[in-house]
C-alpha positions in Angstrom: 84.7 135.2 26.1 84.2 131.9 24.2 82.1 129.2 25.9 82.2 126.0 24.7 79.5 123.3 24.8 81.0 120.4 26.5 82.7 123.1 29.0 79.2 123.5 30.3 78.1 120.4 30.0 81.1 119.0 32.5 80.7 121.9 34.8 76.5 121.0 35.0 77.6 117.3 35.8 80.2 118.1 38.5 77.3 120.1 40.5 75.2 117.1 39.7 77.5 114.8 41.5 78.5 117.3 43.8 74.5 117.8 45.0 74.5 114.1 44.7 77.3 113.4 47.1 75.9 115.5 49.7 72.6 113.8 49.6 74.0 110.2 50.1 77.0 110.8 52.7 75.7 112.3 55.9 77.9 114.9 57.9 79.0 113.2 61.0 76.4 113.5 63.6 77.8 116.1 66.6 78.1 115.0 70.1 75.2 116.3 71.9 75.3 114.4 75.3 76.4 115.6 78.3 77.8 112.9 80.6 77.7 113.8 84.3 79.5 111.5 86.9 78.4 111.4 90.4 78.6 108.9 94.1 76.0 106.8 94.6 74.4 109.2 97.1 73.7 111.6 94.8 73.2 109.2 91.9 70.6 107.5 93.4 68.8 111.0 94.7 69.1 112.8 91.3 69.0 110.2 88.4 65.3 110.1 88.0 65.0 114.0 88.5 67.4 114.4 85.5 69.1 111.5 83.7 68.0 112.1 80.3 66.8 115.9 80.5 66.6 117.2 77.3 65.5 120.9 78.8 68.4 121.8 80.9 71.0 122.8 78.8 68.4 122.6 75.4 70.4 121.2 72.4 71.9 118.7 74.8 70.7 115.1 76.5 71.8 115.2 79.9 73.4 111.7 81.3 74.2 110.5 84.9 76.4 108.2 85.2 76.6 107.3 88.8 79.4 105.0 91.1 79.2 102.7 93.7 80.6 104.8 96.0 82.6 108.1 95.9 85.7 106.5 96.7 84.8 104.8 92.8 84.1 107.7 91.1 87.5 109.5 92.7 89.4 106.6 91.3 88.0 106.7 87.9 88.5 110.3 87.7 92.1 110.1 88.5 92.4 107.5 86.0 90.1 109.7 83.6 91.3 110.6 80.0 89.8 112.3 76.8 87.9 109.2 76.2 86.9 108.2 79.3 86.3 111.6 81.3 83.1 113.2 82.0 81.6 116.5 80.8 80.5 117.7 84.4 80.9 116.3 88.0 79.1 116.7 91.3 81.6 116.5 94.3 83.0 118.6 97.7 84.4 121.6 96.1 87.7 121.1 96.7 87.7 118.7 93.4 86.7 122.1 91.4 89.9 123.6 92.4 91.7 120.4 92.4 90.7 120.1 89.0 91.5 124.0 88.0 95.0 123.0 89.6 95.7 120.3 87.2 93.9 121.9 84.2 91.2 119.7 84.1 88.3 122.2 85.0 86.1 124.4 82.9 86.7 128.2 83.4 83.0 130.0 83.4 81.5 133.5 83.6 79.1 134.6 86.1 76.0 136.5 85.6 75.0 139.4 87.9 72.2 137.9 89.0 74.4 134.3 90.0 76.3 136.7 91.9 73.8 138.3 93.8 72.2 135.1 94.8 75.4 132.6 95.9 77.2 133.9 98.5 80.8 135.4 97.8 82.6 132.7 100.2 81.2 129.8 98.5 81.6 131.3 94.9 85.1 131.8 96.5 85.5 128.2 97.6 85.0 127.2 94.0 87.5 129.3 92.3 91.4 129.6 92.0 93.6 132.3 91.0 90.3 134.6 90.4 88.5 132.5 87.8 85.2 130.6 88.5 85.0 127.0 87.9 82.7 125.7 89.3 79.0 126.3 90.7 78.3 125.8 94.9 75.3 124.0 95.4 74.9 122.9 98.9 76.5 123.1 102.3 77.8 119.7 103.2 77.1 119.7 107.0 76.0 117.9 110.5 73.1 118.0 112.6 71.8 116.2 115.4 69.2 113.7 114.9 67.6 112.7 118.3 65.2 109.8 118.6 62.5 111.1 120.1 61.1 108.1 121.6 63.7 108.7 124.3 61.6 112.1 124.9 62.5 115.7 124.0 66.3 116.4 123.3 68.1 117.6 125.7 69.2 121.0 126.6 72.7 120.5 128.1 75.2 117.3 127.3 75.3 116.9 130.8 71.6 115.6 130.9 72.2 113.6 127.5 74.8 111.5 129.1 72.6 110.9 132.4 69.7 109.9 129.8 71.9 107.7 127.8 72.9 106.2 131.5 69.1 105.5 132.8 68.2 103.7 129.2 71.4 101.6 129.3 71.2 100.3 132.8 67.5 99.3 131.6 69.5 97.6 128.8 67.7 99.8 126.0 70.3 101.2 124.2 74.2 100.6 123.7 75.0 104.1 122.7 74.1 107.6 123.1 75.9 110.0 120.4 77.5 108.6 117.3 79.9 110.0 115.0 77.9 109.0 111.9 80.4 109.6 109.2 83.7 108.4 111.2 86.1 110.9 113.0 84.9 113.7 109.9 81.8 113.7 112.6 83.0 113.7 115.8 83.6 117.7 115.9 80.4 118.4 117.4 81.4 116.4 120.5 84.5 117.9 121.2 83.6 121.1 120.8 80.3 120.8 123.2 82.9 119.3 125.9 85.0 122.4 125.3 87.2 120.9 122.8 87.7 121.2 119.3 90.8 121.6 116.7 92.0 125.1 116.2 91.2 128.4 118.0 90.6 131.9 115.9 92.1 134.9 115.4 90.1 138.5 115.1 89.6 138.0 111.5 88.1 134.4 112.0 91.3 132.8 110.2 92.6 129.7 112.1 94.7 130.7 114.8 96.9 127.0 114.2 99.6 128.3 117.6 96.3 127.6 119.7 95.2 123.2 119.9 91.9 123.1 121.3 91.9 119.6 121.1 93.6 119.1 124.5 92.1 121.8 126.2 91.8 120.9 129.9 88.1 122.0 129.8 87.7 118.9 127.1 89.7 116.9 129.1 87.6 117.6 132.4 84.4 117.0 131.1 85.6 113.7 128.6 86.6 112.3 132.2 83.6 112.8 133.5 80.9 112.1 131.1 82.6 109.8 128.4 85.1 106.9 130.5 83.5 104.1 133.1 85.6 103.4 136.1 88.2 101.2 134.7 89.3 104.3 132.8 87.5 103.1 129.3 84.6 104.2 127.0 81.4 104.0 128.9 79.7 104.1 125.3 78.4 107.4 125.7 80.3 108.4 122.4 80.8 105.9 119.2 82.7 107.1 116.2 82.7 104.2 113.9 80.5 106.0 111.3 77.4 104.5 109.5 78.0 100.9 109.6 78.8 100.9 113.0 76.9 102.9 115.4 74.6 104.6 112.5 73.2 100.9 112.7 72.8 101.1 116.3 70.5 104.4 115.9 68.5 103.3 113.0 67.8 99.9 115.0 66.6 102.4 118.1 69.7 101.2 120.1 71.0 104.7 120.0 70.0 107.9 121.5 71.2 110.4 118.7 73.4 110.7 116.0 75.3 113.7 114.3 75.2 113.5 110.3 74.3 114.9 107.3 70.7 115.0 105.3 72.3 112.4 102.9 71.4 109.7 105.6 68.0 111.5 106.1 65.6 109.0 103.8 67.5 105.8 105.7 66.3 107.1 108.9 63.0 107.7 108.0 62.6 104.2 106.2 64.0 102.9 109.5 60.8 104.0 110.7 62.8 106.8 113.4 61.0 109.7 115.3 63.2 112.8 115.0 64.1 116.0 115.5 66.8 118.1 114.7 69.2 120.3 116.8 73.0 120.9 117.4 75.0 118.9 120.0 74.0 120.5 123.0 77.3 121.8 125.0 78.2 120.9 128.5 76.0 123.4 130.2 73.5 124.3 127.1 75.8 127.9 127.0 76.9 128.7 123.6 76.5 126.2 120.6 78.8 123.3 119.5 80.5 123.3 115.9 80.7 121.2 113.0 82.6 120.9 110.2 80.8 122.9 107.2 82.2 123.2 103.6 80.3 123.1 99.8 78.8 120.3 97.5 79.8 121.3 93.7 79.5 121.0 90.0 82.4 121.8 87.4 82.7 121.5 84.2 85.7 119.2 83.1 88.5 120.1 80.3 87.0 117.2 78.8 83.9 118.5 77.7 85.6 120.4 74.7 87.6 117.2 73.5 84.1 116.4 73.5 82.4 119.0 71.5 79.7 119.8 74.8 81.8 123.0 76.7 78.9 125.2 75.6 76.1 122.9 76.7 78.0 122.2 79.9 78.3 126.0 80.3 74.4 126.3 80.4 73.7 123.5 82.5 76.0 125.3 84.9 73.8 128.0 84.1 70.7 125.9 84.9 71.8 124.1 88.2 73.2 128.3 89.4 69.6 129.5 89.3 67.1 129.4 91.6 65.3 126.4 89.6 68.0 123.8 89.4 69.0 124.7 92.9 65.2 124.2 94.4 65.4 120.9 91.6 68.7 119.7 94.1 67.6 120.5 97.1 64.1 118.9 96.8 65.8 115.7 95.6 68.9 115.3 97.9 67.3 117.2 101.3 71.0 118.6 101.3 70.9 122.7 102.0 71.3 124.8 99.6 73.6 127.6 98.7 71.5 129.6 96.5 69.7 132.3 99.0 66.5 133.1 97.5 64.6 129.6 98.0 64.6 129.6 101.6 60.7 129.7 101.7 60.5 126.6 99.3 62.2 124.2 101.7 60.9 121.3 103.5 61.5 121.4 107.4 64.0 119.1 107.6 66.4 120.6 104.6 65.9 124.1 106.8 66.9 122.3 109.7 70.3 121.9 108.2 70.5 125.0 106.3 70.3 126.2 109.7 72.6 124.3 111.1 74.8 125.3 108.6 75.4 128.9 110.9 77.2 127.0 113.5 79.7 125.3 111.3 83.1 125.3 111.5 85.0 126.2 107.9 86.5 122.9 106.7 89.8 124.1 105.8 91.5 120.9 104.0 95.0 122.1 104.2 95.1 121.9 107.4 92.8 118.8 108.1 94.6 116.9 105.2 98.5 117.8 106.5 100.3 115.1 107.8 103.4 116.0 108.5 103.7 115.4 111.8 103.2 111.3 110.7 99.4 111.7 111.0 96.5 113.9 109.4 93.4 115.1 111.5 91.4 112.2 111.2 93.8 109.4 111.4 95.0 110.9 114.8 91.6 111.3 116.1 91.2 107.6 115.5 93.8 106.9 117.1 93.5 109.0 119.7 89.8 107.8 120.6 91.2 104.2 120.1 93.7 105.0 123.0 92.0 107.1 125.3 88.5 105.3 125.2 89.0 101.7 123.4 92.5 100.7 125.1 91.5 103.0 128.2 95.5 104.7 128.4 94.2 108.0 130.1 92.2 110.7 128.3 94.9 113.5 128.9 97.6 111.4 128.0 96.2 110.6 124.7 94.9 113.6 123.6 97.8 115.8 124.5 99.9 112.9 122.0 97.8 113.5 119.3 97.7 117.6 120.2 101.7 117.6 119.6 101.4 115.8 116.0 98.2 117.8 114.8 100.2 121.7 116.4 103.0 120.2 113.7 100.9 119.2 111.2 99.2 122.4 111.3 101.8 124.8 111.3 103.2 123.7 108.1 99.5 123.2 106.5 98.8 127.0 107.4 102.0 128.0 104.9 100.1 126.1 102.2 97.3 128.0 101.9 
């Protein structure tokens, strides 16, 4: 074959220009930050352990972008699109299979050793339709803190009610237990005065036929211990969350509070002596309950509009394993899921990882259903409004709100 001159001479100055070309226009640069959304509580705990890692998920720059409250970050996630979502989000688990619901989660693949080391009902809790989304990372639960300058806890809640009686007649304190996270808190209470929501069957499923929460045991001792002659409140028990009675405790006008580790560095700066224990029950026989469900972190849908699924895979990765979860429990003193760093915990993130055996599961189908015209926690506050605010009988309010939570729950149990 024939070659001719200026054939080669054209064909050397197209690769000139082509090499040329290539040199002067850059490629477009890949994505490689991962943008992580998460409350203030957490924000604030783990921004300086890991806003701008460049080791957990290598490749990738980790970014926290954290919300004045969760109620913020919820709105903006409903809100959320390609361009505005985030990679990854910390949150109660039921937003992981919220978001596998609505397509708007990450599916993953488990290791054997993840597995081995998370226990099957929380890897459960953060799946749907047998695909993982999600990775459990704590266990969201209550304990109670007792100021210890009123002396050791008590045993029984008989003898915290006649402690909190002596210190208020000598016009120390103005409470003795508070709900410190609203009417989500007050289960400990009703279940150490023989209360509580639903009863059990063999298999430890919610028996919803059987409403504890009028039981005449609860209504008995609530008589008793928690109304003042004229049939109202006597202040024993306050359920109007952090802002309300948390203040009370953290200003020493309260004997205890029931809450979670996340208030645990605002009690300490408040300069409070504590311990940690359960609610003790009437008679110090058998334990109270709490409601108990999982913290998580999912990978969102959005990631791959966004070029980052396989970073967000590994971080998953990272924050499964027994680093990243001794990494989150250090920083949030919340307890963790992962089983094998038990021995690496402080005392007080122990003290709610054990806590965590007497909790109640938090089953939101049930707790959320409203239609009987009110959901769990709207009719307990109502129901605490009537029966210890307005002082219209403890029996007669509880069994009202007992007839709206047996409907409520009886078409919440054929949702799940």
């Amino acid at each position: 074959m024939k070659i001719r001159k200026n054939g080669i001479a054209a064909g050397i100055a197209a690769v000139a220009t082509a090499a040329m070309l290539a040199v002067s226009v850059p490629a477009h640069a890949a994505n490689t930050t991962i943008n992580i959304w998460m409350d203030d509580q957490r924000g604030a705990q783990l921004s300086p352990v890991w806003d701008g890692s460049t080791t957990i998920a290598p490749g990738y720059t980790i970014k926290i972008t954290t919300f004045s409250s969760r109620d913020a970050m919820m709105s903006a996630w409903d809100k959320a699109t390609a361009a505005s979502g985030p990679d990854m989000m910390f949150d109660a688990v039921s937003s992981t299979t919220d978001a596998a619901k609505n397509g708007k989660a990450l599916p993953i693949v488990l290791t054997a050793t993840q597995k081995a080391e998370l226990p099957a009902a929380a890897l459960g809790a953060a799946s749907y339709q047998g695909t993982q989304y999600g990775i459990p990372v704590d266990v969201d639960t209550t304990t109670m803190y007792w100021n210890t300058k009123f002396g050791k806890a008590p045993k029984t809640f008989a003898a915290l009610a006649a402690t909190f009686q002596k210190y208020k007649k000598a016009g120390k304190v103005t409470t003795g237990i508070c709900a410190g996270d609203g009417t989500w808190g007050a289960l400990p209470v009703l279940t150490a005065l023989g209360g509580g929501a639903w009863g059990y069957k063999a298999d430890g499923t919610p028996d919803v036929g059987k409403v504890l929460f009028n039981s005449p045991a609860f209504v008995k001792n609530a008589n008793a211990l928690l109304v003042d002659k004229k049939g109202k409140g006597n202040g024993l028990f306050a359920w109007d969350g952090w802002d309300g009675c948390g203040q009370s405790f953290v200003n020493g006008k309260a004997l205890a509070i029931n809450t979670g580790s996340w208030r645990l560095s605002a009690i300490i700066d408040a300069g409070i002596n504590y311990t940690l224990q359960p609610v003790p029950t009437i008679d110090g026989k058998g334990t109270s309950h709490q409601w108990s469900g999982f913290g998580a972190v999912f990978g969102t849908s959005y990631s791959k509009d966004h070029g980052v699924d396989l970073g967000v895979k590994t971080a998953l990765s990272y924050f499964a394993s027994q680093k990243g979860a001794l990494a989150y429990a250090t920083a949030t003193k919340r307890p963790p899921v992962n089983s094998k760093i038990g021995s690496h915990l402080s005392a007080d993130v122990a003290g709610f990882a054990n806590a965590a055996k007497t909790g109640a599961v938090q089953v939101n189908g049930l707790l959320g259903d409203n239609t009987g015209g009110a959901n769990w926690y709207d009719v307990l506050s109502s129901t605490f409004d009537a029966a210890f605010t307005k002082g219209q009988g403890v029996k007669a309010s509880f069994d009202k709100g007992a007839k709206i939570l047996k409907v409520d729950w009886a078409h919440g149990i054929t949702t799940l």
